[in-house]
N, C-alpha and C positions, 0 to 999 in steps of 0.2 A: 377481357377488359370491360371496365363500366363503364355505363354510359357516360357520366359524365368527365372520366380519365379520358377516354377517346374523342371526347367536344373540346377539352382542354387540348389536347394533342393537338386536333384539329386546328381548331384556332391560334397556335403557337405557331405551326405550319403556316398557317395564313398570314400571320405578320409576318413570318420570317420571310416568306416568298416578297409582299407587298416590301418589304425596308430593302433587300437586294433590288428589288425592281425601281424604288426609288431611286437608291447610291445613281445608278447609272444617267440619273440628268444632271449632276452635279458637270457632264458636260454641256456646254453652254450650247451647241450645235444641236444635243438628242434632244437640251429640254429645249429646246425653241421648234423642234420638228414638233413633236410633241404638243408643246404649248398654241402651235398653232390648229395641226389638227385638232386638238379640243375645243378651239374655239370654232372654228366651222362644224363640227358635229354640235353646236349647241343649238346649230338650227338650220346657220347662213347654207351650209352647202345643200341642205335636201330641199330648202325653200331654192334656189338657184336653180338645183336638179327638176324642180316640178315645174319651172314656168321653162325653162329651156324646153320639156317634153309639150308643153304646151302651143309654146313656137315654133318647137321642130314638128310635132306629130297632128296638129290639129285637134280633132277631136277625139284620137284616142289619147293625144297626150293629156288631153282635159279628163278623162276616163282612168288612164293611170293614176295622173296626179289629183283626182279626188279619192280613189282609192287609197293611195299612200297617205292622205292627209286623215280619213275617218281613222285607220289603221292608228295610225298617229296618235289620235285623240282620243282613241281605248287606252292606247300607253300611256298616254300623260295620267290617266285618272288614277290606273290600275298602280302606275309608280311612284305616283304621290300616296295612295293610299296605303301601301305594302310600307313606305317610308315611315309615315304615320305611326302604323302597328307595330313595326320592327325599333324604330327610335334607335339603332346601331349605329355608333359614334364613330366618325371618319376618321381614318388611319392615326393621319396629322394630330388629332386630339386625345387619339388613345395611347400615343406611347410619339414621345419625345424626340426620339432619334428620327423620325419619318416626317420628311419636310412637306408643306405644300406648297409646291414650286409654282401653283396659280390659285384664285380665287374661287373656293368652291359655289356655287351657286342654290345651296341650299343646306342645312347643316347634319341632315343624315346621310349616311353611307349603302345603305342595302333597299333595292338594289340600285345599279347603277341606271340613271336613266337617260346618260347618251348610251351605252351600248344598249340596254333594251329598243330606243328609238332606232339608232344603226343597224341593228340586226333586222329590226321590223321592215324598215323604208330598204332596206336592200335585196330582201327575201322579196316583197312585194314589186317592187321595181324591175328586177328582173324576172318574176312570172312574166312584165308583161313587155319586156325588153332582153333575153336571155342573154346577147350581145352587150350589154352593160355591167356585165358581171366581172368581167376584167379589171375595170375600175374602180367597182365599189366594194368588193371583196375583199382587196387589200384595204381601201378605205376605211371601212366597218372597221376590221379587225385591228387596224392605227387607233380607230375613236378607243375602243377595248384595251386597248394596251395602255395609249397614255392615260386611263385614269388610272391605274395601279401607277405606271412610273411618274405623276405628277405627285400620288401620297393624298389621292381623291378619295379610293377605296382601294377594299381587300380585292384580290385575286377574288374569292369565294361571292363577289357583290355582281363579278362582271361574268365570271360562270351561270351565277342564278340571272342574271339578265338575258345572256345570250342565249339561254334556254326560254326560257317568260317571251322573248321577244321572236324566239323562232317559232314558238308556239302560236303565239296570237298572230303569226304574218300568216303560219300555215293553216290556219281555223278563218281566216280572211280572205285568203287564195281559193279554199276550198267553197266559201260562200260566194265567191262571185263567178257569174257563167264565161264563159268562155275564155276563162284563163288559167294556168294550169302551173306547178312547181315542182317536180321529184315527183309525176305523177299525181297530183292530189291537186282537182277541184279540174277545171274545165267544162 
């Protein structure tokens, strides 16, 4: 197959996955589970999460939550600017049939930058809280899901995020002493 037969394939796949993943808020109960988790991953919840660590832990929580926040602020730059270069048009504007059941917050698609943050602040967060993994794991992977079923982006926007975002948590973890994730950094 050529390459560009198998980019088309590709990409066919990717809608088709994002438009079933869609269909499925057209109940009012997923897309409001949904509609809200997206809105607490636009920020409200890890901003919450870091002054709680801050309350609860003193000054490591002040130490966690400056680390999740520099972390943070590699990804805002890194995913504005990959947004920038890529200019890939969100589901909703590329094809018809794919609703966006909320307001996107900026008008490219790839990659996604709640799940890049989600994957980032969660990897990070539990290097230095392991026991908070219970929560934010499903969490994360909520923020990741509702943008394909909102019709935010492609499946292939929140893949390349969750990758980008595991990367940069794990190149972060590994730069700071005395904290550690799957082995790497401490």
């Amino acid at each position: 197959m050529r390459p560009p037969a198998l980019r088309s394939r590709l990409a066919a796949s990717d809608c088709g996955w994002c438009l079933r993943a869609n269909r499925i808020a057209t109940r009012h109960w997923i897309r409001g589970y949904f509609a809200a988790v997206s809105r607490l991953g636009d920020g409200v919840f890890w901003y919450l999460l870091m002054a709680a660590l801050v309350l609860a832990e003193g000054l490591a929580g002040v130490a966690a939550s400056a680390h999740m926040a520099a972390t943070g602020a590699v990804a805002l730059l890194l995913y504005k600017r990959l947004k920038r270069w890529t200019r890939r048009p969100r589901p909703f504007a590329s094809d018809v049939r794919i609703r966006a059941w909320v307001a996107p917050l900026d008008e490219f698609s790839f990659p996604s930058g709640h799940t890049l943050h989600a994957v980032a602040f969660t990897l990070v967060a539990v290097a230095h809280y392991p026991a908070l993994a219970w929560a934010l794991v499903p969490f994360a992977a909520s923020v990741a899901a509702s943008r394909v079923v909102l019709g935010l982006h492609y499946p292939s926007d929140v893949l390349a995020a969750t990758a980008i975002g595991s990367a940069l948590a794990l190149v972060s973890v590994a730069l700071m002493p005395g904290v550690a994730i799957f082995g790497i950094g401490g």
